[in-house]
C-alpha positions, 0 to 999 in steps of 0.5 A: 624388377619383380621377379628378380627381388624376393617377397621378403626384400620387396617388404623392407622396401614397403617399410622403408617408402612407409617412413620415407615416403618418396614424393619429396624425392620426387618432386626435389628432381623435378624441379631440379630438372625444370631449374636446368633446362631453365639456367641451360636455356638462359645463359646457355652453360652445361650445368648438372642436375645435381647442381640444382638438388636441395633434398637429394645428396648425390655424390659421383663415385669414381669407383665402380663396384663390382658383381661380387661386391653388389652380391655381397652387399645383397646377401646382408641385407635382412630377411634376404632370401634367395630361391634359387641357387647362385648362378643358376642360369635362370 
């Protein structure tokens, strides 16, 4: 995953985890998961993990985005730089 993000975006993720840090995130899917395999082996119903989740809102996208719109979406980020062409094969 490193190789493919630039120092300079790997910076704004260092930023970003210094002011939210991602432990609460962390232990709000452990417990999520711990609440399913609960509920799952008591009443024996499907149930989702993002039914049990208090910190994290996840919501289901129908839509899938596609490899332009994630490119376009990269490339406005801040400090984003790109060093090697698009496309380039590598």
């Amino acid at each position: 995953m490193l190789s493919e993000m630039s120092a300079s975006e790997f910076n704004d993720w260092i930023d970003h985890f210094d002011k939210t840090p991602f432990t609460p995130q962390l232990i709000d899917i452990e417990f999520a998961t711990l609440h399913t395999s609960i509920y799952s082996a008591m009443c024996g119903a499907k149930t989702e993990l993002t039914d049990f989740m208090l910190l994290t809102d996840v919501e289901p996208s129908e839509e899938e985005m596609s490899d332009e719109v994630i490119q376009s979406i990269g490339e406005g980020i801040p400090g984003g730089q790109r060093y090697e062409q698009t496309n380039s094969g590598s």
